[in-house]
C-alpha positions as CSV (number, residue, x, y, z in Angstrom):
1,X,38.5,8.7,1.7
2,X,36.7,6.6,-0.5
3,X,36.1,9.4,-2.9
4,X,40.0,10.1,-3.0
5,X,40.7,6.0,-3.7
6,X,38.3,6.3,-6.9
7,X,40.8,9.0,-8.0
8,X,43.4,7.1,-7.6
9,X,42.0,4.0,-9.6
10,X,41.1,6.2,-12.4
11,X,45.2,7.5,-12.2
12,X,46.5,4.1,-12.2
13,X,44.3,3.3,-15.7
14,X,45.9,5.9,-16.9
15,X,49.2,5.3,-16.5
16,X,48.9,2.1,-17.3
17,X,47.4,2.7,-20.5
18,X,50.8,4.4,-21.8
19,X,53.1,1.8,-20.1
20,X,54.7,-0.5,-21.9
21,X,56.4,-3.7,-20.2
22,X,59.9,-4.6,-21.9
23,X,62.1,-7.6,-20.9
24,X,63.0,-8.8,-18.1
25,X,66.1,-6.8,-17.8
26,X,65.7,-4.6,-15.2
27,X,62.5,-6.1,-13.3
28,X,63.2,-6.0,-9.5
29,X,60.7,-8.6,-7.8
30,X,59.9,-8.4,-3.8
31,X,59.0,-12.1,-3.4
32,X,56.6,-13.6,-0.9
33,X,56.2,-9.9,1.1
34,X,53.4,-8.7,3.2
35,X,51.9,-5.4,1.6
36,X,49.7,-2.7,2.7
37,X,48.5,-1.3,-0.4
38,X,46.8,2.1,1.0
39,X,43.8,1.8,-0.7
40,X,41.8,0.6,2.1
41,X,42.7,-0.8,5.4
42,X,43.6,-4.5,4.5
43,X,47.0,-6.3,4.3
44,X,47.9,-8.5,1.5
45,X,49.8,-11.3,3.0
46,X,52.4,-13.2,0.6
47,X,52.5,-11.3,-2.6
48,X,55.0,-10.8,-5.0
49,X,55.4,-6.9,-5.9
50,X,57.2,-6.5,-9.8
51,X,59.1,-3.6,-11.0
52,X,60.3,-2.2,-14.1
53,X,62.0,1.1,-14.6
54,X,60.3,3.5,-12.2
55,X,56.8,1.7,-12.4
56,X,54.8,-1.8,-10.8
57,X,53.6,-3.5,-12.9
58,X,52.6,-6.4,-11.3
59,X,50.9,-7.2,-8.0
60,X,49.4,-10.6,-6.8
61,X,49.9,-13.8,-4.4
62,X,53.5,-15.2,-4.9
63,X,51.8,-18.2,-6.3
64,X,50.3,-16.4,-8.9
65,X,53.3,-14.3,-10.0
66,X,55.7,-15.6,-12.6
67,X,59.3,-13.8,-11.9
68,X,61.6,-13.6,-14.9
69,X,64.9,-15.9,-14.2
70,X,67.1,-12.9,-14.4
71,X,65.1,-10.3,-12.4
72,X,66.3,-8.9,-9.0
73,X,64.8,-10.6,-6.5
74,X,64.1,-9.3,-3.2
75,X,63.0,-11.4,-0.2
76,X,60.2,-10.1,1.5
77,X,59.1,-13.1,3.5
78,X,58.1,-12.2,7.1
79,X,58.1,-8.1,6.4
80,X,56.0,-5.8,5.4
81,X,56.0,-3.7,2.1
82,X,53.7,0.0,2.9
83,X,54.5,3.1,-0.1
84,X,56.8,5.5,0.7
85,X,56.4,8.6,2.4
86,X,55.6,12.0,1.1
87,X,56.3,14.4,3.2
88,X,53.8,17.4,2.9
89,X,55.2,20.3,4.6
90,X,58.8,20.3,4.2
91,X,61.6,22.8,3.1
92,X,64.0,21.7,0.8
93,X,67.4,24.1,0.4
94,X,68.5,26.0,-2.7
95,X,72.1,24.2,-2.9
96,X,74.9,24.6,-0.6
97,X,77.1,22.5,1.5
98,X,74.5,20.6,3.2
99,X,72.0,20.4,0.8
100,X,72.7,16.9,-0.5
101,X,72.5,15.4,3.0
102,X,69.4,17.0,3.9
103,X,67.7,15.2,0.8
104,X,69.2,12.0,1.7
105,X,67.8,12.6,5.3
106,X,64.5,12.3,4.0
107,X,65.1,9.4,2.0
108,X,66.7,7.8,4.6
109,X,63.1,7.5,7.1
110,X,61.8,6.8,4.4
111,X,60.5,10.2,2.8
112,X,60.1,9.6,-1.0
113,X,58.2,12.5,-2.3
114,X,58.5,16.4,-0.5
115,X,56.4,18.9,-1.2
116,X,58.3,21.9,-0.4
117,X,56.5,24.9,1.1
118,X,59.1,28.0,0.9
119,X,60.7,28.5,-2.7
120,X,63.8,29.4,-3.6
121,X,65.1,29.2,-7.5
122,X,67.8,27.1,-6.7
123,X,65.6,24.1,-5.9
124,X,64.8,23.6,-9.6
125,X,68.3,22.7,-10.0
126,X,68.2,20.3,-7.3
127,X,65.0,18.9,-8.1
128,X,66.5,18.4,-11.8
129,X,70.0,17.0,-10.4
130,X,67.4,14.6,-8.1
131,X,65.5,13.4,-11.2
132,X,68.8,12.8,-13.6
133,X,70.1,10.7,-10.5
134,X,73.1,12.8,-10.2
135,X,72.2,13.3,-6.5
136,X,69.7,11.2,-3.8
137,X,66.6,12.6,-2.9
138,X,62.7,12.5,-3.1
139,X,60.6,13.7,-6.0
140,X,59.6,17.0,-5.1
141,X,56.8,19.2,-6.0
142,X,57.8,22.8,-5.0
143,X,55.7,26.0,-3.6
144,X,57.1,29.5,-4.8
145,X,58.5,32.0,-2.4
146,X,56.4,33.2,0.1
147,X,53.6,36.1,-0.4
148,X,53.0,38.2,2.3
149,X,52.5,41.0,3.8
150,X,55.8,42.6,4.0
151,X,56.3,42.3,0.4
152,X,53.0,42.2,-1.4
153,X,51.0,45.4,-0.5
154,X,48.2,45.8,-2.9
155,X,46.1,43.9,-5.1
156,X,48.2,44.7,-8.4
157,X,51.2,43.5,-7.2
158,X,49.3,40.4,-5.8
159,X,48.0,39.6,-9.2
160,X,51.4,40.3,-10.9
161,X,53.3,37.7,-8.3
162,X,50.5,35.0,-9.1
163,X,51.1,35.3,-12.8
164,X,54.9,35.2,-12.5
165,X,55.2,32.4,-10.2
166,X,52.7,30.5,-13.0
167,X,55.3,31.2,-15.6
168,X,57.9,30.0,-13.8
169,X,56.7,26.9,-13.1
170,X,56.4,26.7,-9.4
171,X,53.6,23.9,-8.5
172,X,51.7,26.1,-5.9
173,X,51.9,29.5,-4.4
174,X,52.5,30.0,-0.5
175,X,50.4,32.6,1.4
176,X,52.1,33.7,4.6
177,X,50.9,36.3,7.2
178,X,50.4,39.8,6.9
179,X,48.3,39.9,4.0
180,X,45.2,42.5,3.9
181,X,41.9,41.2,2.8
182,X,42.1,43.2,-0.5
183,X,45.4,41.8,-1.5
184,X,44.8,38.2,-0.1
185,X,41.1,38.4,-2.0
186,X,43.6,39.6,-5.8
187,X,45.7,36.5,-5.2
188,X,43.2,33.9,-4.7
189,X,41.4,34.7,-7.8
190,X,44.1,35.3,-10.0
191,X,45.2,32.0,-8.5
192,X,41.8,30.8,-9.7
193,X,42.7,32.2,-12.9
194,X,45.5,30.6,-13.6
195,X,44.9,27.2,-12.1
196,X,47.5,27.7,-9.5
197,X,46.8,26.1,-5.9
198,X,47.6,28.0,-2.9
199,X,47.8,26.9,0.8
200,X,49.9,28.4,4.0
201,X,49.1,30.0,7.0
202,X,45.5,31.9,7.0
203,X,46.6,36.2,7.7
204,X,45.2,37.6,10.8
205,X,43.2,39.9,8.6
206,X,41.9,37.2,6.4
207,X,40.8,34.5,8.8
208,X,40.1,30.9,8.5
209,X,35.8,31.3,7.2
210,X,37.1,33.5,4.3
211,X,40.1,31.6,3.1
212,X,38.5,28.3,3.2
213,X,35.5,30.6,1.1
214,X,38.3,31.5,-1.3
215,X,39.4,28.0,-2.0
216,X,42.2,28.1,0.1
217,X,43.7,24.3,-0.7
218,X,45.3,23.6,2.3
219,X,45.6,25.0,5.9
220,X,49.2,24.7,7.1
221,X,49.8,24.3,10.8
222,X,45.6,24.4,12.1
223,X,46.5,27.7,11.4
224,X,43.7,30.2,12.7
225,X,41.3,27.4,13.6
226,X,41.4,28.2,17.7
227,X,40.2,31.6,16.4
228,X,37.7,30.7,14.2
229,X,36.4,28.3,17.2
230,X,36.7,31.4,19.9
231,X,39.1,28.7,21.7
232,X,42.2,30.7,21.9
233,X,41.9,30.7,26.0
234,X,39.5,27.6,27.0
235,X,39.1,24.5,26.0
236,X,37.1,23.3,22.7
237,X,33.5,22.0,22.8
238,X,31.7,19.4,20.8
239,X,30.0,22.1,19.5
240,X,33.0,24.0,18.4
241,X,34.3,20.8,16.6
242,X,31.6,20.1,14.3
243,X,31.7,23.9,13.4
244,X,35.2,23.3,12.8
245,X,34.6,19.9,10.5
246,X,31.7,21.3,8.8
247,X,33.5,24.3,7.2
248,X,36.3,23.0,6.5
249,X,34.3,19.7,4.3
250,X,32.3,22.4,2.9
251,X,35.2,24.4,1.5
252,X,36.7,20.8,0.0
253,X,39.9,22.0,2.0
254,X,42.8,20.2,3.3
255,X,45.3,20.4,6.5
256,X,48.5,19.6,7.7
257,X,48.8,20.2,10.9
258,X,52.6,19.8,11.9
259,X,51.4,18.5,15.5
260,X,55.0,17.8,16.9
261,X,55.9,21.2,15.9
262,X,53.8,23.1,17.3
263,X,53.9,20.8,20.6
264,X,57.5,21.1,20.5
265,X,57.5,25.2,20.7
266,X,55.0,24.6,23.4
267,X,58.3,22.6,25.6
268,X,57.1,18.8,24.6
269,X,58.2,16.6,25.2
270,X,61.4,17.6,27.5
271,X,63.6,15.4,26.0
272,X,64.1,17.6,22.8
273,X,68.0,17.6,23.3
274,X,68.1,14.2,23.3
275,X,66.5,13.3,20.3
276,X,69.2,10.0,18.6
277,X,68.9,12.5,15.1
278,X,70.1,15.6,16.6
279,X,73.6,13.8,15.3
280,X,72.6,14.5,11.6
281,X,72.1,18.6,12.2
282,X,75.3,21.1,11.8
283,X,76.7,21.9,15.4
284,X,75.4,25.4,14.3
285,X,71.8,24.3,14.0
286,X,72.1,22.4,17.7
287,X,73.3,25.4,19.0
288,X,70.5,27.6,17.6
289,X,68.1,25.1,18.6
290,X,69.2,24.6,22.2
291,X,68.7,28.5,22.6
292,X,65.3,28.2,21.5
293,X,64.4,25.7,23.7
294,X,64.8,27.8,26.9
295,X,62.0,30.9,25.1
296,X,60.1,28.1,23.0
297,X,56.9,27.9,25.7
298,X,56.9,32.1,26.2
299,X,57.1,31.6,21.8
300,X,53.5,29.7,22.2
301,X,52.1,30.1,26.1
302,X,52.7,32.2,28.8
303,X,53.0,29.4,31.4
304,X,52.4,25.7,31.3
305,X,48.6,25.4,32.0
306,X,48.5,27.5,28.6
307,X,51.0,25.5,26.5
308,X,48.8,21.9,28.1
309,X,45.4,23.7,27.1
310,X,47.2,24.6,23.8
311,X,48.1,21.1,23.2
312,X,45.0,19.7,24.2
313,X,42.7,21.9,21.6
314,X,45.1,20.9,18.6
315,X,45.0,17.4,19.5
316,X,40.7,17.2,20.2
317,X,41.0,19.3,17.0
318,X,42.7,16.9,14.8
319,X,40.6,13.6,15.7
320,X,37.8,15.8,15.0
321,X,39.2,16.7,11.7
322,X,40.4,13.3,10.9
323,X,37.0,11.3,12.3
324,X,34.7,14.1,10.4
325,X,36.1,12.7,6.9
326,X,38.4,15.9,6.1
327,X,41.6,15.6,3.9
328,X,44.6,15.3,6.7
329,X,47.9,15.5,5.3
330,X,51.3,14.8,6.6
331,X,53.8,17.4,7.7
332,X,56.3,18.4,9.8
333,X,57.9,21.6,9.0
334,X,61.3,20.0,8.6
335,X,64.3,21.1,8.9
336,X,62.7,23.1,11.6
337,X,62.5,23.4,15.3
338,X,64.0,20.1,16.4
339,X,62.4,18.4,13.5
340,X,65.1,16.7,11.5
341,X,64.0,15.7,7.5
342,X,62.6,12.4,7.5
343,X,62.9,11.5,11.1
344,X,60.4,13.9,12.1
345,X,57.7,12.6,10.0
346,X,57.6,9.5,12.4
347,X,57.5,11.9,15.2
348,X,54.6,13.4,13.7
349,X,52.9,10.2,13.1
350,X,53.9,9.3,16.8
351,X,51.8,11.9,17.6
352,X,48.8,11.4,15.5
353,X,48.6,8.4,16.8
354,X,48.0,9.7,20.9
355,X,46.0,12.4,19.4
356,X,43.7,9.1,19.1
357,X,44.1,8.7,14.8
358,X,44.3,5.3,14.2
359,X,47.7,4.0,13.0
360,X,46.2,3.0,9.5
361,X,44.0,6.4,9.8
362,X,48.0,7.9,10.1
363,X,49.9,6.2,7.6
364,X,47.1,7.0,5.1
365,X,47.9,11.0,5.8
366,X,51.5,9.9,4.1
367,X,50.4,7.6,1.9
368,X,47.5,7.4,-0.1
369,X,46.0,11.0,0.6
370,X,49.1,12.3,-0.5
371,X,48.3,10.1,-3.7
372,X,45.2,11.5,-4.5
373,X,46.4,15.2,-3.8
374,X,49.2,14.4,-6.6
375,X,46.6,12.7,-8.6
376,X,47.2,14.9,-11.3
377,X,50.9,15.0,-11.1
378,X,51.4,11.1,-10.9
379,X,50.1,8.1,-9.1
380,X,52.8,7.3,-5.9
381,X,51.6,7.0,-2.2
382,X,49.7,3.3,-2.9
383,X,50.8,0.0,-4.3
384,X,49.2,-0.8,-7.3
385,X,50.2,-1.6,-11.2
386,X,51.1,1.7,-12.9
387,X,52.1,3.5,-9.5
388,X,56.2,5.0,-9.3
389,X,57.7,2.1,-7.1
390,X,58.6,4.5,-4.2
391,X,58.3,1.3,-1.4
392,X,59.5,1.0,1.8
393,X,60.6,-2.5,3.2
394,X,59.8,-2.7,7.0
395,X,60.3,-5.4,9.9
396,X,56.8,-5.1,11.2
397,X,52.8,-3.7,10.2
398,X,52.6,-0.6,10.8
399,X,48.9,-0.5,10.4
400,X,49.0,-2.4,14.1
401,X,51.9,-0.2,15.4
402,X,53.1,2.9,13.7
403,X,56.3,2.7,15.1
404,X,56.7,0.1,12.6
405,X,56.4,2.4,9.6
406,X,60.1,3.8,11.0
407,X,61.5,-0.1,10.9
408,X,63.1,0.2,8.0
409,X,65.2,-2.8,6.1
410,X,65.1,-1.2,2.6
411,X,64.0,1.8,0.2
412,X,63.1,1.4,-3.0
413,X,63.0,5.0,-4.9
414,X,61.5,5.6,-8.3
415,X,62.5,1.8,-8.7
416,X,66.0,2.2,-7.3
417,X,67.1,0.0,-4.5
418,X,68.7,1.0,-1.7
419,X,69.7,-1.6,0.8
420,X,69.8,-0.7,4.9
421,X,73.6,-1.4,5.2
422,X,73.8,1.3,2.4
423,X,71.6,4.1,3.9
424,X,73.2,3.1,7.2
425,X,76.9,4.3,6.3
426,X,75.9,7.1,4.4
427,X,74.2,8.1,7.8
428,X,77.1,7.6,9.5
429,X,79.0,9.8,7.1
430,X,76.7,12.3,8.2
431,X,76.9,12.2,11.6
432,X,80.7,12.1,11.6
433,X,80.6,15.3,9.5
434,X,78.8,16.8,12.4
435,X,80.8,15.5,15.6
């Protein structure tokens, strides 16, 4: 962690170095807020938080912070300012009806930043009508349509998909299952080649030793870890664990594990049809949903002993993962399986959190890992002079009670303010559409 925060002091330089500050046209202050920078675990108490354009540029105690007569002002007092979201397995749509309201859904809990792990070439229009302000939604840093096994069959054509997804400017490539070792072997070094990340599920064939040998970047879903561990049937040892941690530090490799997910295929918890966001899905994706829910646990376990020992061995597995120092990132798979964009990111933390994370150790997945992961793109996921003003107002500290994190009074996007009574109706809009 402490390695990823001197990345992110060196990014912030940076930036700064080609920012200009202009007048005070246009500067939003937050006056006299709490603020949880994500740098470290520490809470700021009283400061005054400027912004110009899309940028901070200034950070102190309120008594130290002069804010221009005709700035915005924002009054923090009593709350708690933490930087927004990203969201680091997500899907994002390729246009259609619905696609504007799913981005907003992810705004709306506070999701400022996707990265989007199943392409489609329609989301470069998005992502371009997102960044002209033409529609609402996150920055978002897109994988290329999946690679797998059904239609990449040989090394060439592995090499050839690589180089065209490079050209077209996806930001990473997505390995799905399927994949024979010879083909899976022609991708990762022609990824190498080309300076292209890749990450995904680990293929049966390939298994989790070799693709963290090959560099994978990041391990979707613990994908193929219970194997590696020989833990598919009992229950995981110390032993097992620090196997586990060990490879996976060695290989400089990352996870999200999309814990909810996973718990929720396995029937938990079994109040899935009553979840309050089930209003902002079509009646068509209910529908499909509530179908699932009655073969989700013969999807994952064969009886409930199996889907409890299932749940178990992900959740030992993660504070293993997360206490041995490795790079945990924050996913959900939304929109999938009852998780709903932006909403189930605080279902995910939920669960983190009685996985035995701490709810700093959490937020940080969201926050300032996602930061230094991006580190290369831009500095957002910590709050700090130079960093994109993605911010999210909220009641309470989420670093004592992650529940806090969801508490939401305001959003500020790529310095854009959107107040609650505003993200609120357009909610409602939402759910009314789907009545």
């Amino acid at each position: 962690m402490r390695q990823c925060m001197n990345r992110l002091v060196a990014m912030a330089a940076i930036v700064m170095t080609s920012f200009t500050i202009a007048s005070a046209n246009g500067i939003t202050a937050i006056v006299g807020v709490h603020v949880a920078p994500m740098d470290e675990e520490r809470i700021l108490e009283d400061h005054t938080v400027l912004i110009e354009g899309d940028r901070i540029t200034a950070l102190g105690p309120r008594s130290t912070i002069s804010v221009p007569a005709d700035a915005k002002t924002i009054d923090g007092a009593g709350r708690y300012l933490i930087p927004g979201l990203t969201e680091m397995h997500g899907h994002v749509p390729s246009g259609g009806n619905n696609a504007e309201d799913i981005l907003f859904l992810y705004v709306a809990r506070g999701v400022t930043q996707v990265r989007g792990m199943l392409g489609n070439e329609g989301q470069f229009g998005l992502r371009d009508q997102i960044m002209s302000n033409d529609i609402i939604g996150p920055t978002l840093y897109l994988a290329a349509p999946s690679i797998n096994g059904n239609n990449t069959k040989s090394p060439d054509a592995a090499r050839e998909k690589v180089r065209a997804y490079k050209t077209a400017g996806w930001d990473l490539l997505k390995v799905h299952e399927g994949l024979a070792v010879d083909v899976y072997d022609a991708l990762t070094d022609e990824a190498a080649l080309q300076a292209l990340p890749f990450g995904g599920h680990v293929p049966n064939a390939v298994g989790l030793a070799h693709a963290l040998k090959k560099g994978q970047r990041t391990i979707e879903h613990l994908d193929n870890y219970m194997e590696f561990m020989g833990a598919e049937d009992k229950a995981v040892t110390t032993g097992m664990l620090d196997n586990a941690v060990s490879a996976t530090i060695k290989a400089g490799a990352g996870v999200s594990p999309t814990m909810a997910l996973w718990e929720h295929f396995a029937g938990k918890p079994d109040n899935v049809l009553d979840f309050e966001e089930l209003v902002y899905v079509t009646p068509e994706t209910r529908r499909n949903w509530a179908k699932r829910i009655n073969d989700a646990r013969a999807e994952i376990a064969q009886d409930p002993r199996e889907a409890d020992l299932m749940i178990s061995n992900r959740r030992k597995l993660l504070k293993a993962l997360s206490d041995g120092g490795v790079e945990i990132l924050l996913g959900s798979d939304a929109p999938q399986f009852y998780s709903v964009p932006g909403f189930s990111v605080h279902r995910e933390m939920a669960v983190m959190v009685e996985a035995g994370m701490t709810p700093y150790q959490t937020l940080f997945t969201g926050t300032g890992a996602a930061a230094a992961y991006f580190a290369d793109k831009d500095l957002a996921g910590v709050i700090a002079p130079g960093a994109r003003a993605d911010l999210l107002l909220v009641s309470g500290n989420p670093i004592d009670d992650i529940a806090q994190a969801a508490a939401i009074e305001g959003i500020m996007l790529r310095g854009q303010w959107i107040e609650k009574a505003t993200i609120d109706a357009r909610l409602q809009d939402i759910a009314d559409k789907h009545q």
